[in-house]
N, C-alpha and C positions, 0 to 999 in steps of 0.2 A: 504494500500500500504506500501514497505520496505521503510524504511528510515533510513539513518545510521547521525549519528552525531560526531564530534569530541571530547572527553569528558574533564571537564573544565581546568584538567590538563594536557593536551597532550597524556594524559599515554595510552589509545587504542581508540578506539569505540564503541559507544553506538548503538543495534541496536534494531530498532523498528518498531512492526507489530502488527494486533490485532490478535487475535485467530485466524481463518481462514489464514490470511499470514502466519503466524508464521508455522500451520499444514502445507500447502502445500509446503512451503519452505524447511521444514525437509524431506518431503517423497519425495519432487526431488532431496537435498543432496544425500538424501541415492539411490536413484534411480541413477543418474549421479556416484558416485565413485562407483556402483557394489556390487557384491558380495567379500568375503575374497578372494574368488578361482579367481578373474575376476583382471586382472590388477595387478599381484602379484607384478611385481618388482614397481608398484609404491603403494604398502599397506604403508609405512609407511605417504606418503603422506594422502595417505586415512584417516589415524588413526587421523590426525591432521585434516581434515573437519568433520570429526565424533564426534569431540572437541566437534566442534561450535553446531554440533548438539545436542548433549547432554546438553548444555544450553539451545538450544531449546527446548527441552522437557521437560524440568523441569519447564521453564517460562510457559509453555502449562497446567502444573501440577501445578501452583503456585506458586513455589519457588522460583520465582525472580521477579523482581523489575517490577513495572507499573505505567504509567503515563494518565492523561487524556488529551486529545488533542481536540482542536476544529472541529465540522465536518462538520460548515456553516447553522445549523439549528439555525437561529437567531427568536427571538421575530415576526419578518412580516411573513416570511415563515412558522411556526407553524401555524398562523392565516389564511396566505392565504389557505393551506391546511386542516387545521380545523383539526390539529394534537396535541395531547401533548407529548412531545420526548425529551430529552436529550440533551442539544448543547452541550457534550462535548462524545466521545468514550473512552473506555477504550485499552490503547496500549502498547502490552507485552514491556520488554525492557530486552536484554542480554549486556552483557560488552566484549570484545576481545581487547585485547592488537594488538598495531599497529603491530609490526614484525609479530607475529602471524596472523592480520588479513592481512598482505599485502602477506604472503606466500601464505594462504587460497584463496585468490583471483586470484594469477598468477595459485596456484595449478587446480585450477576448468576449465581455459583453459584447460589445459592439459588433463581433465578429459572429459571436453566437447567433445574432438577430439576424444578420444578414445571412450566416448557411442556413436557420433554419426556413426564410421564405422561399431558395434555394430550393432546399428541399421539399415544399410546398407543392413547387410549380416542375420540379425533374420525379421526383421518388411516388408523389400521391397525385390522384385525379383532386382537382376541388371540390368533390363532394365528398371524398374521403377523408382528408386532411383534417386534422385535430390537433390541438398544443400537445396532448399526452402524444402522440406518437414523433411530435420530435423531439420534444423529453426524452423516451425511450431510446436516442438515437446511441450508438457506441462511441461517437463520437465526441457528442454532446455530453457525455454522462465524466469521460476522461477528463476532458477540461475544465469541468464543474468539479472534480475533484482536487485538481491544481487549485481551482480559486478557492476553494473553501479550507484547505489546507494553509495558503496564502493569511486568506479571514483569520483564520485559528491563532495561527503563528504571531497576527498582530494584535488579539487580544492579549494571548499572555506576553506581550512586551510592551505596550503601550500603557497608560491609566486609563481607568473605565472611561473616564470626562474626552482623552482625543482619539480612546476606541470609537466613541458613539459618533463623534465628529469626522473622523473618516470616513466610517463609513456610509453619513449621511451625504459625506461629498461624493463618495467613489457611486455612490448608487443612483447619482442625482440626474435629474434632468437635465443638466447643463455640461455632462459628461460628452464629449466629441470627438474620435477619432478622423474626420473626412479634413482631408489635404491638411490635416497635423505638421506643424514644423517641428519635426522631432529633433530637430540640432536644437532646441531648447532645452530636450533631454538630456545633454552632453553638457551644458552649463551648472545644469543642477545635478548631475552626476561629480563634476568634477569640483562647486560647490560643497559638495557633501561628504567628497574624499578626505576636503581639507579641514574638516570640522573635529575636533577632537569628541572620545564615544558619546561622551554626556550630552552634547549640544546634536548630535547626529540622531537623538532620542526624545530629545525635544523638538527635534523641528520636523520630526517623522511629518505629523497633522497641519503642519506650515506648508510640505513639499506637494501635497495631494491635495491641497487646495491649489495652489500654483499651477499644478499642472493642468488642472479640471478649467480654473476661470478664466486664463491665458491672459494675465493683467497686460500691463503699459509697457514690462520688459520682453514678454513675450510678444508683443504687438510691433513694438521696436524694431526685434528680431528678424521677423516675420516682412517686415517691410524693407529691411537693406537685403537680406536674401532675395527677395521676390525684385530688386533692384538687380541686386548681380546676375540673379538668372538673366534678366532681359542682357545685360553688359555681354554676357560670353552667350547666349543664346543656347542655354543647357535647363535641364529639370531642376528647381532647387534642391528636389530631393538628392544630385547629385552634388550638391556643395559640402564643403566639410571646414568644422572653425580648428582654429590652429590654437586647439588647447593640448594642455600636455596631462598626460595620465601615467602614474609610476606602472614600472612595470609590475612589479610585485606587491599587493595589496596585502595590508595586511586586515584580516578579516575580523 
């Protein structure tokens, strides 16, 4: 099963599945935000869940970090079973900075809404189609276990007072992934890097409102990119800001 943790310096989360979660969690990412062609004006949103996916597959590949966890096969239950087995599993583990993963999480709403009319108008006739049956979807059901996992993890780290404040932003009506300047992301990323643990835990409920309302610095942003786009005659989603990010985070 997912399980996400807060990591011991505030700096993102920790998130942890064994093989099997980890695979089916990547191929409903990719399943839920689409194809390149599907949901264009929200790709650059895409490109930022495609992130998290790409540490999944590399964890799937090895390349990152594992932990053993206990799976309740104690000393009596070997015996009552007349088994010899392992009490401990082995469980991939990825890292995602908070700003990052609190986008990533409101973004997959949005994404959710959009495969499931998708699937509306490809999978059912319309007089079949009903909310429970995209509920029910395999899809739908994996990535609603990442966000609640997500949920979870920020209750037991935040106070009750900017739990409830989250997540009346992250839930809210004014939540927008379409043509997203996500190199806002990168400012509050790299913002957040530089904050020491205590301040990175207080401004959790400051950073998810930011991203949700897109004040006057986002706005800012948003307007000298959409300037340079026109300058070099490129997507802005292909610009990039010349911040600097350590290589080695400490988590």
């Amino acid at each position: 099963m997912i399980f996400v943790k807060n990591t011991p310096n505030n700096t993102g989360v920790a998130i942890y599945g064994d093989y099997m979660d980890f695979a089916n969690l990547y191929e409903a990412l990719h399943t839920v935000v689409g194809n390149e062609d599907e949901f264009v004006s929200c790709n650059a949103a895409r490109i930022r869940v495609l992130g998290v996916c790409y540490d999944i597959r590399h964890a799937l590949m090895g390349d990152r970090e594992f932990e053993f966890v206990d799976n309740g096969m104690d000393e009596e239950k070997k015996r009552r079973l007349s088994v010899l087995a392992p009490d401990k599993n082995i469980y991939l583990k990825i890292y995602v900075l908070w700003p990052e993963m609190l986008f990533v999480t409101m973004a997959l709403n949005e994404f959710l809404g959009l495969y499931a009319k998708k699937l509306a108008k490809t999978r059912y006739s319309s007089d079949l189609f009903t909310e429970n049956k995209v509920i029910w979807d395999r899809s739908i059901a994996q990535v609603r276990m990442l966000q609640a996992a997500v949920v979870d993890c920020l209750k037991q780290t935040v106070t009750e007072g900017a739990y409830a404040r989250m997540l009346n932003v992250m839930n809210g009506r004014y939540v927008c992934i379409d043509r997203y300047i996500t190199q806002y992301l990168d400012i509050l990323n790299s913002r957040f890097i530089k904050m020491n643990s205590e301040k990175r835990l207080k401004n959790l409920s400051t950073i998810a409102k930011r991203i949700v309302e897109r004040g006057k610095e986002y706005r800012d942003l948003e307007f000298q990119l959409r300037e340079e786009a026109k300058k070099y005659n490129c997507n802005v989603d292909d610009l990039r800001l010349d911040l600097d990010f350590p290589e080695d985070l400490v988590w």
